[in-house]
Each structure stands twice: as C-alpha cells, then as structure tokens.
N, C-alpha and C positions, 0 to 999 in steps of 0.2 A: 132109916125112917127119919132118923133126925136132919139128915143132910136134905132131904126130903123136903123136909119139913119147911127147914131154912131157905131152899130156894121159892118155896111156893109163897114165902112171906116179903122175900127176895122183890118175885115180882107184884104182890098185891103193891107194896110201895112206890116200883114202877111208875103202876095203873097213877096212885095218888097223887107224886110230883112230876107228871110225865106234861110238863114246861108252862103249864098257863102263865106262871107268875115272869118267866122267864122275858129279860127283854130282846128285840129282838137285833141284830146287829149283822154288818156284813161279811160276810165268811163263805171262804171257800170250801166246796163239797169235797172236790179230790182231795182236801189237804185233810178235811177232817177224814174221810176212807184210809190214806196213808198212814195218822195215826193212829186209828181203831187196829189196822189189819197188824202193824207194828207189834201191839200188846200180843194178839191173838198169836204171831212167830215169835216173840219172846219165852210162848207157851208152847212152843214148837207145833202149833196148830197148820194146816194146812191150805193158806189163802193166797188164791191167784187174784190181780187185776187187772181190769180190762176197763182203764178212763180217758175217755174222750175229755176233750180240752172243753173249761167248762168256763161261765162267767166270773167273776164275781157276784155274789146270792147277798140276800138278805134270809137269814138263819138264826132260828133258835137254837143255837149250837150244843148245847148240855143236851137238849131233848130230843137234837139230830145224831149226838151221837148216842144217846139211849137207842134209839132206833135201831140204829145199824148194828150196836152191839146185839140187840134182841133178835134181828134177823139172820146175822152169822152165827149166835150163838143154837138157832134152832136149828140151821143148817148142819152146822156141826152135828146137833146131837143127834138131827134123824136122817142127815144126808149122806152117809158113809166117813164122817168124815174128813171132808176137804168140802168148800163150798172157793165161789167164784164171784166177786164182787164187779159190778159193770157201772156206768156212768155214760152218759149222753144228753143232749140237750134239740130242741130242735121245735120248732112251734110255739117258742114263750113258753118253751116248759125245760122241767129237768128231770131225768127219767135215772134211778138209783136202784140197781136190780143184787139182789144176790139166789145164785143158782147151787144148786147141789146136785147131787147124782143119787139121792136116796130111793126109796121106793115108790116116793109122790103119793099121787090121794085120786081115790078112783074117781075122776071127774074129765067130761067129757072135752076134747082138746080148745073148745072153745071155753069152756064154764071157768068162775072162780071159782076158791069157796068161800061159804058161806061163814060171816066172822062169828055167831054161836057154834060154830066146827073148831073153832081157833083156841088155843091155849092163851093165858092170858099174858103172855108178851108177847104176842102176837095183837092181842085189843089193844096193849100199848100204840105196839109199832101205827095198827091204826087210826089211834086218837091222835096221834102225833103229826101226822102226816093229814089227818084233816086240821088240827091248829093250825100249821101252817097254809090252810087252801089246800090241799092233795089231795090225794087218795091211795089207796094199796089194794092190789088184785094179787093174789097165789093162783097159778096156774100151772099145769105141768108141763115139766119141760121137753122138749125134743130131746128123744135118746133117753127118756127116765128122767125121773129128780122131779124138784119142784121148782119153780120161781116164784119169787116174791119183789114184785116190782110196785117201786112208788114210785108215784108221778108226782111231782112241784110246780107250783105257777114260777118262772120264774121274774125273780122282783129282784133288777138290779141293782146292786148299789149305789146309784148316781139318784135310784127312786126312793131310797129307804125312809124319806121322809113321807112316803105315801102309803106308810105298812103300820097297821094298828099293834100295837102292846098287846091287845086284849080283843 
C-alpha cells in the first residue's frame, strides 16, 4: 500500500512539473531514447529499438524524457513486460512510439482512447506532448499490445529561435 501510495504521488508531481517552466533547446530524440532505455537495461528491463535517423529538434528535454520514461514505464507494467521503442520522422513531423505486447484495451482498431480512460502518467505523457505542439493517440497494436504514439511538429534547430518558452 505504501509503495502504492508513493508511486501515485510519484506521478501526481509528474502531472505538476511536467516542463512548462522548462526552456526549450536543441536536442536530439534518438539520443535522449538511447539514454532512457540505458537506465531501463541497467534494470535488466526489456527494451528493443527501432530509430530512424532523425533531425536535430528543438526539445524540452527533462519533459521529453519524462514522457518516454512514463510511456515505457506503462508498457512494462501492463505490456508483458518488454515493450519496443520506435522513432521516425516524415511530414515536418516526428513520430515517437512505444509498443508492447500486453493485452491492449478493447478499442476498435481504428479508435484511440479516450484520456479520462488514462492513468495519470499517461495525462502527463499528454500534457507534454501538447507543450510542445503534439499530440499522443494509444491504439492497439497489430498482433495484441498497445501503442502509444506521439507525434511532434518538428522545429529544427537552425529554427529554434522561432519556438516560444511558454
């Protein structure tokens, strides 16, 4: 109960510092994936990647990598265990998916869900991902699991002087 306890406050603090104040600067996506999934096999956790070569971004980096750890980390809990991190880019956008193989959510193969369905780092993951312009869709994945794909405008570095703080 206690541990319980601790993670649900865990993420209420999330929700709280989850980047407004942060500023924002240029940073690479695949770099910050490679260090997230690092910690998660130092835990002997089980992450595959799958990253397309990507730009240089303009990124809230502390709040991106909040992100990513909230979306592997649910992967893990309800995905059997190993989840699959992906990365692509394509349209002025950047597409940052993590996949698992869990039981998924009864939703029809077109539908997301709906975020009062979402645990609250998961409302991180999507408050985050609208600061920067995105968005985030969970959908189920081909062959079982879930996906949880954010999309980013992306804003290159050469542009970063045209990206708001706030």
């Amino acid at each position: 109960d206690v541990d319980d306890m601790d993670h649900i406050i865990e993420q209420f603090l999330d929700y709280v510092r989850s980047g407004e104040m942060e500023p924002a600067q240029p940073a690479d996506l695949n770099e910050l994936v490679h260090e997230t999934a690092a910690r998660y096999r130092r835990q002997e956790k089980t992450i595959a990647l799958d990253l397309q070569p990507l730009p240089c971004a303009v990124l809230r980096v502390v709040a991106m990598q909040r992100l990513l750890a909230n979306l592997i980390d649910n992967g893990l809990r309800h995905g059997g265990g190993a989840v699959e991190v992906r990365t692509r880019a394509g349209d002025g956008r950047m597409f940052l998916s993590v996949l698992d193989r869990g039981p998924g959510l009864a939703l029809d193969a077109n539908a997301s869900v709906p975020f009062h369905r979402m645990r609250l780092g998961l409302v991180v993951v999507e408050r985050i991902a609208v600061l920067h312009g995105g968005r985030v869709q969970f959908r189920p994945r081909d062959g079982g699991g879930l996906e949880g794909c954010v999309e980013l405008p992306l804003i290159p570095c050469a542009d970063s002087d045209k990206v708001s703080d706030g």
